[in-house]
C-alpha positions in Angstrom: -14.1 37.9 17.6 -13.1 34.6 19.2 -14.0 34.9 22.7 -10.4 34.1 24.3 -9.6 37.9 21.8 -12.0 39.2 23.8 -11.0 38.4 27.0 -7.4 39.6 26.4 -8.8 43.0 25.1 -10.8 43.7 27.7 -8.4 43.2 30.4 -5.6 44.7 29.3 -4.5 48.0 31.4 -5.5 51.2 30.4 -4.1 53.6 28.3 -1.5 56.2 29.6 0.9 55.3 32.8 4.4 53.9 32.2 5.4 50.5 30.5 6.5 47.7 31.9 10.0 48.3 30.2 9.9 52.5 31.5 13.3 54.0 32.9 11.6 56.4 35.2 13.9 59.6 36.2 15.4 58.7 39.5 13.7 60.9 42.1 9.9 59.5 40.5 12.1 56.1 40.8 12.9 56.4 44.4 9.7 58.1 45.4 7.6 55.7 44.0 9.9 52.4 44.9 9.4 54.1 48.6 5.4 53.6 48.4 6.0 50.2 47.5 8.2 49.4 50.3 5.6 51.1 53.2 3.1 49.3 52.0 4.8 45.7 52.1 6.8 46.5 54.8 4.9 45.7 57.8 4.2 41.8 56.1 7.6 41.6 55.3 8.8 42.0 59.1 6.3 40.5 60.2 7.5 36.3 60.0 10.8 37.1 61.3 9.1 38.7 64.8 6.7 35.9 65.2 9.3 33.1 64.9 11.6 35.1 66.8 9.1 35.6 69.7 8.2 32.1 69.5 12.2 30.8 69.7 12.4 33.7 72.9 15.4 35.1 70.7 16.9 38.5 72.1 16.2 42.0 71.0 19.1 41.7 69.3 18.5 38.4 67.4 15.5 39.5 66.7 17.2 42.4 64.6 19.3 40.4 63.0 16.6 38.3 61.7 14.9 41.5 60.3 17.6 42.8 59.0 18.5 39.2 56.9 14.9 39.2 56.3 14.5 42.4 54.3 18.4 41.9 52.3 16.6 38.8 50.8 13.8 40.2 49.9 15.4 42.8 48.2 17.7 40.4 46.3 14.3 38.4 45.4 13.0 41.4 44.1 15.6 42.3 42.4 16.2 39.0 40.8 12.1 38.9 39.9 11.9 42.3 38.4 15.7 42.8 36.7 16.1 39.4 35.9 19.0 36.4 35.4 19.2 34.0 32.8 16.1 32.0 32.5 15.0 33.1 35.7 12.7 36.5 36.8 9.7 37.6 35.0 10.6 41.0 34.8 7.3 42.3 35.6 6.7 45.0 38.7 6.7 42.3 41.3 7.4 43.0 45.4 9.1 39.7 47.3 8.3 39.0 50.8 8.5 36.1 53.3 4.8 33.5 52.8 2.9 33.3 55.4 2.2 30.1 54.5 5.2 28.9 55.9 4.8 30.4 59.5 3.0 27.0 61.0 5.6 24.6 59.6 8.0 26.8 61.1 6.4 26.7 64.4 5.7 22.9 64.5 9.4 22.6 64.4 10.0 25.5 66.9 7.8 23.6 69.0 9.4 20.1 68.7 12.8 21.5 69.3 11.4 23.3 72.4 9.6 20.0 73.5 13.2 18.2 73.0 15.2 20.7 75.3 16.8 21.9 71.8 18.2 25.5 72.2 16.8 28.2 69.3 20.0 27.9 66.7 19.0 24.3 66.3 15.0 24.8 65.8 17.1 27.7 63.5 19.2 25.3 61.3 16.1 22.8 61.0 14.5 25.6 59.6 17.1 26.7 57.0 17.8 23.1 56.2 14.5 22.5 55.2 14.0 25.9 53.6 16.9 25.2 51.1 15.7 21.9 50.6 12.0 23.9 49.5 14.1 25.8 47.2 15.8 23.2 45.3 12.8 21.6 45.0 11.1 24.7 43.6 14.5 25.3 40.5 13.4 21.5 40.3 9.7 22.0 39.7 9.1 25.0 38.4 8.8 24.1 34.5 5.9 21.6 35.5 4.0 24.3 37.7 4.5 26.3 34.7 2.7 24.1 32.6 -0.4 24.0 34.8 -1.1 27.2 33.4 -2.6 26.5 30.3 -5.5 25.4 32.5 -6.3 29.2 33.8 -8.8 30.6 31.5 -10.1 34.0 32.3 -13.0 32.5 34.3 -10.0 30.7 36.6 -8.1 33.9 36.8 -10.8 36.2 37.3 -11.9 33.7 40.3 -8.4 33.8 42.2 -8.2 37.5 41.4 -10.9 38.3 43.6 -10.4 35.8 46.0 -7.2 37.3 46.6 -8.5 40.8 46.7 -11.3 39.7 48.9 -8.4 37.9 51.1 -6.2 40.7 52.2 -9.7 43.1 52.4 -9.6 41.4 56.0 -5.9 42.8 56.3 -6.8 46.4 55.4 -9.3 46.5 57.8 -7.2 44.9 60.7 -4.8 47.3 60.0 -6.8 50.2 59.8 -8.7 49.1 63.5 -4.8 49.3 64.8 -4.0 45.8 65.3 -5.6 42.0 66.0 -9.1 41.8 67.1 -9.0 41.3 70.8 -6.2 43.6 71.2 -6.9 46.6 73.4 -6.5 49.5 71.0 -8.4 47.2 68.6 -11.0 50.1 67.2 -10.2 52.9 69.1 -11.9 55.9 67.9 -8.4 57.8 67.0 -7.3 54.9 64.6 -10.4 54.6 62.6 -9.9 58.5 62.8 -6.8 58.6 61.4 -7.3 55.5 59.1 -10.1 57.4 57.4 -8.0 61.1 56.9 -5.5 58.6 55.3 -8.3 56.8 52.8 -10.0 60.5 52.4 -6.3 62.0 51.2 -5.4 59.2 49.0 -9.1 59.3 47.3 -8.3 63.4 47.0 -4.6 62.7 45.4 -6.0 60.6 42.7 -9.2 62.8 42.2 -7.2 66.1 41.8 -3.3 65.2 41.5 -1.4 64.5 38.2 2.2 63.0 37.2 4.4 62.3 40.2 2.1 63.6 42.6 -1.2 61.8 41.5 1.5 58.1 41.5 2.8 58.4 44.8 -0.5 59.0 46.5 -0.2 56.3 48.7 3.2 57.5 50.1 1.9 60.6 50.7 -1.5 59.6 52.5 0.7 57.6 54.7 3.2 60.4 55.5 0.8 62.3 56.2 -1.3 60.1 58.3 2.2 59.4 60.1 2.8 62.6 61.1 -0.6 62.9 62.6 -0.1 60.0 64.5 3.0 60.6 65.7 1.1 64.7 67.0 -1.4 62.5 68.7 1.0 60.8 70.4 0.3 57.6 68.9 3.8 56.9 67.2 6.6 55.2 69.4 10.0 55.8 68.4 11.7 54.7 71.3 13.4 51.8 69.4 14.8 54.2 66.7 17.6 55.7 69.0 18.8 52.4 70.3 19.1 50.9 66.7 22.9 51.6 64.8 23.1 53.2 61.8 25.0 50.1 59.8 24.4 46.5 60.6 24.7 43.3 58.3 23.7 39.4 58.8 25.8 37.8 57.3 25.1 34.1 55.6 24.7 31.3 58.1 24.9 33.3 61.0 22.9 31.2 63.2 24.7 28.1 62.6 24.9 25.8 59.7 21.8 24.5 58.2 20.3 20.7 59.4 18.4 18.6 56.8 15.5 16.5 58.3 13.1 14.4 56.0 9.9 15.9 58.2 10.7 19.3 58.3 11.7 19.5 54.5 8.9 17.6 52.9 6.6 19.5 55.2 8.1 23.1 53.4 8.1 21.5 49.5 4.6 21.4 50.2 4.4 25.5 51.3 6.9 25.8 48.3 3.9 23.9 46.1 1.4 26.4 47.6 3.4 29.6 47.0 3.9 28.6 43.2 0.3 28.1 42.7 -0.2 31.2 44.3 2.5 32.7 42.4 0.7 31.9 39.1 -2.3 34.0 40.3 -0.3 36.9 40.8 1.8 36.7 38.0 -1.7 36.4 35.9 -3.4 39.5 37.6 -0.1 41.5 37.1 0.5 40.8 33.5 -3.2 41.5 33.0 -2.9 45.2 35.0 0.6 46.3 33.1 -0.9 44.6 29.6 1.6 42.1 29.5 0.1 39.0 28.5 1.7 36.1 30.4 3.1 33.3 28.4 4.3 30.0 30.0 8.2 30.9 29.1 7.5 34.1 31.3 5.5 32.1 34.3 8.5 29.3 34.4 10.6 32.2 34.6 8.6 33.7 37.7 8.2 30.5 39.7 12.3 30.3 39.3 12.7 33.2 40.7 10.3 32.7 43.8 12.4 29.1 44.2 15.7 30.9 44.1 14.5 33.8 46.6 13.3 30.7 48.8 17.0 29.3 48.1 19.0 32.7 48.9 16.7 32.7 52.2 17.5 30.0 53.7 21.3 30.4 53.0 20.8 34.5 54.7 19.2 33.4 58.0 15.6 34.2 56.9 12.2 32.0 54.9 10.9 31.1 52.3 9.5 34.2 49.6 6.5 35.1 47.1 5.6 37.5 45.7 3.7 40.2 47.6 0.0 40.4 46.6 0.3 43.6 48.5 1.5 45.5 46.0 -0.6 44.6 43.7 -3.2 46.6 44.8 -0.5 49.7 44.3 -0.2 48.9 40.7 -3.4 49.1 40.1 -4.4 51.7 41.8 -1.6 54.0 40.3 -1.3 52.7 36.6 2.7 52.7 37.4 3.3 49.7 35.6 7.5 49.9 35.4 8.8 46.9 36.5 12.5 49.7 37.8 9.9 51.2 40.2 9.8 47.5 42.2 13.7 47.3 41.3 13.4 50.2 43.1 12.0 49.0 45.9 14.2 46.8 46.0 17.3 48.8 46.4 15.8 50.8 49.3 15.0 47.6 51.1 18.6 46.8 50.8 19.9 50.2 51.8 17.2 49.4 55.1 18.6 46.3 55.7 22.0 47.6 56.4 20.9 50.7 58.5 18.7 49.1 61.2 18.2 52.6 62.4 16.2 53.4 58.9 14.3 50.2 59.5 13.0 50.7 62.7 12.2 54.3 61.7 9.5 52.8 59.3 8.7 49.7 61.5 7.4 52.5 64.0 4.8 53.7 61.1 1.1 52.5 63.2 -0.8 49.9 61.4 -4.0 52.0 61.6 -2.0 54.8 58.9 -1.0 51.8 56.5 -5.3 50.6 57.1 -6.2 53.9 55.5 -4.4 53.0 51.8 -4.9 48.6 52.3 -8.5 49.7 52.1 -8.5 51.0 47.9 -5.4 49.0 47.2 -6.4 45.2 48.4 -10.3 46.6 47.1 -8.4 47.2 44.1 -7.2 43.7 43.0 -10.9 41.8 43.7 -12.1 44.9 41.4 -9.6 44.1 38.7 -10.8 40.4 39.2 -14.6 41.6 38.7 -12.9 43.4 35.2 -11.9 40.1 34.5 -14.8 38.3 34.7 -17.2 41.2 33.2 -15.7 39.7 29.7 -16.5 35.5 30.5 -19.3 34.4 28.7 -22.2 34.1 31.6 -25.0 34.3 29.4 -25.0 31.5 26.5 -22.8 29.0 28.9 -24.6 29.2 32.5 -22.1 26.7 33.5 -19.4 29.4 34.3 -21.4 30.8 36.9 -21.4 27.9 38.7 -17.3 28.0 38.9 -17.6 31.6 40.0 -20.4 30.7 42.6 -18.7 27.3 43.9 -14.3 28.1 43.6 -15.1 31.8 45.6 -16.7 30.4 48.0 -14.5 27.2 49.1 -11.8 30.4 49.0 -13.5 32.1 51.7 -13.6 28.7 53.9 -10.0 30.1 55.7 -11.4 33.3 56.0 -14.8 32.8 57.6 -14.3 29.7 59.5 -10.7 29.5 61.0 -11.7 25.7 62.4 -13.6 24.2 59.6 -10.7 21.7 58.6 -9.3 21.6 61.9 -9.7 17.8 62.1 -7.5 17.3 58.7 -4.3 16.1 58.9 -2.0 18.0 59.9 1.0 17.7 57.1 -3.0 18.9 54.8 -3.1 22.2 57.4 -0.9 24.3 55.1 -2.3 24.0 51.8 -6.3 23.7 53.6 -5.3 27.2 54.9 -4.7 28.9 51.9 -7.9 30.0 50.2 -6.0 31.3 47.2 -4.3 27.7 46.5 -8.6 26.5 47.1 -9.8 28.5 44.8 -7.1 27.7 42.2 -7.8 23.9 42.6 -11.7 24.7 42.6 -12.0 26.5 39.7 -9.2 24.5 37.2 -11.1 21.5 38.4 -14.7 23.0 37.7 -13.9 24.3 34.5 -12.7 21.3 33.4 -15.5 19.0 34.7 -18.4 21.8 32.8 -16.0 23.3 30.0 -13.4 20.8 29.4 -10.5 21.9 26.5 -13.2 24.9 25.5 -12.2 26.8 28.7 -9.5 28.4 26.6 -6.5 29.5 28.2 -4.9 33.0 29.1 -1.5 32.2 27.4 0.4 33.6 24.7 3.0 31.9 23.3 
């Protein structure tokens, strides 16, 4: 059997679960599109309140830029998992905002504060420059696609675990109960609490079947939640001042303002979420057993662009999909791409009742740590699957790309400073370790493999 035949077997998902193409009942729909939307949800909030805090917007801005934040990312998702004409690669894919985009964003922040500019116009720089990215992305997308044909299982299974290996660091900030230096930072009760969640999920998936065993995530976290909230350790404070129906509507911070810096300067996060893009789309199709073709990546990276598009027309940033959620996939061998549709709707439903919204918002981190531990350990495991099936043995080569493309990934991870003399339009794409290891590994198995690298694509 021709080793790329191998590769495919070996890493397609398992046996049993739904298909990609499943119509799920609706209450397994809506519990299971729920799971998805805890577990993204705190990243998905998260941009909007950091370049709010940073612009000194009100409470009530502040809102509004959550609230535009998770409509768009329910009409990404829905566009990515549903589908439009030659855009969407209908595979069970979560949108969110990148956070690769947060230090362009507050470069220009910061030179409209330095130029006595009030917030709407730091705002409209934004959006104009995030609709600019967007463009560009419809524009490029085909040509990313292309690239793809150089992502051989040893490439794939390299990103995979870099990216599992990536958010590891996230699970287990979440589960201490916030950023390192912060007070509650490893208090006893959230590793407590973290570790009831990890210990009911693990029980769930030993013992559970059907519904119950898919949507043990959701019900670690409830769970965990409602301990919290016992403890005292759950503020809902926020969740009576919020109204029940709210809406942003389009533009409501002012029209958009196109400047040359500002929109170059997010092309280039719009060139590192497409390359990230491709590793996600890779490690999905190989979970669901889907094998990605270049028609279907094109497709994909369309959809990110368009998301990025609809974002900066609805007062909110540039989107990817959510490597989060991933993890859940995995992890639950749910593979219908209706449950993320799914998802999608709810986030919609949340972003018109900022009461609902803040009701989850108020879910502690440390309860979410408990199930970002097996999830985010999931995808580098699937990435390990991956790799189990590249030749190491006859071609010693290959462990060389392994060795050398992980470990430029974990350069952002391990050593926040080490290119802190680069310049500074190079910061975004030297702080991505995903986008590092992608350009490691193509290059490396070129330069040792050349064409006999093989390629993951079906055509």
């Amino acid at each position: 059997m021709h080793i790329d035949t191998e590769i495919k077997a070996a890493s397609m998902a398992p046996p049993g679960g739904d298909t990609v193409d499943s119509r799920l009942p609706l209450p397994r729909l809506g519990v299971l599109g729920l799971q998805h939307v805890l577990v993204m949800y705190a990243g998905s909030v998260a941009v909007p309140l950091i370049v709010g805090h940073a612009l000194q917007l009100t409470a009530q801005q502040i809102g509004m830029l959550i609230s535009a934040d998770l409509f768009a990312c329910a009409l990404a998702t829905l566009i990515q998992t549903l589908g439009l004409p030659g855009i969407g690669i209908k595979l069970p894919v979560m949108m969110g905002v990148t956070f690769a985009s947060v230090n362009p964003m507050l470069a220009i922040v910061m030179a409209a504060t330095d130029a006595g500019q009030p917030p709407a116009t730091a705002l409209g720089t934004i959006y104009g420059a995030v609709i600019v990215a967007g463009l560009f992305g419809l524009v490029a997308a085909p040509l990313i696609g292309r690239i793809a044909r150089y992502f051989p299982s040893i490439v794939t299974g390299s990103i995979i675990l870099v990216i599992g290996i990536s958010l590891m660091r996230v699970g287990i900030e979440w589960a201490a109960g916030g950023r390192p230096g912060s007070p509650e930072y490893g208090a006893p009760i959230n590793l407590l609490i973290a570790l009831v969640v990890l210990t009911i999920i693990m029980t769930i998936l030993r013992f559970g079947r059907g519904l119950l065993r898919s949507a043990a995530v959701l019900l670690g976290v409830a769970a965990g939640g409602l301990i919290a909230a016992l403890a005292g350790h759950t503020d809902f404070s926020a969740v009576g001042a919020a109204s029940w129906v709210g809406f942003t509507p389009p533009l409501a911070f002012g029209m958009p303002r196109f400047e040359l810096g500002a929109s170059v300067s997010m092309c280039l996060v719009m060139i590192i979420v497409m390359i990230e893009s491709l590793g996600m789309f890779f490690a999905v199709s190989e979970m669901v057993g889907r094998p990605a073709t270049q028609a279907m990546l094109t497709r994909g990276l369309r959809a990110d662009a368009l998301g990025t598009l609809l974002g900066g027309v609805f007062n909110t940033f540039p989107y990817t999909s959510f490597s989060q959620n991933v993890g859940l996939i995995a992890m639950t061998s749910v593979r219908s791409r209706f449950v993320c549709a799914a998802g999608g709707i709810i986030m919609m439903v949340l972003a018109l009742s900022p009461k609902l919204a803040v009701t989850i918002a108020s879910v502690p981190s440390f309860v979410l740590g408990g199930a970002g531990l097996v999830m985010f350990g999931m995808i580098a495991a699937t990435g390990i699957r991956i790799l189990t099936a590249v030749d190491f043995t006859t071609n010693s080569h290959n462990l060389t790309i392994v060795a050398v493309s992980t470990s430029v990934g974990m350069i952002p991870l391990v050593a926040d400073g080490f290119f802190q003399h680069a310049p500074a339009m190079l910061q975004p794409l030297l702080h991505s370790g995903i986008l590092l290891t992608t350009v490691s590994a193509v290059c490396l198995n070129l330069f040792f493999n050349g064409a006999r690298g093989g390629s993951n694509l079906t055509h």
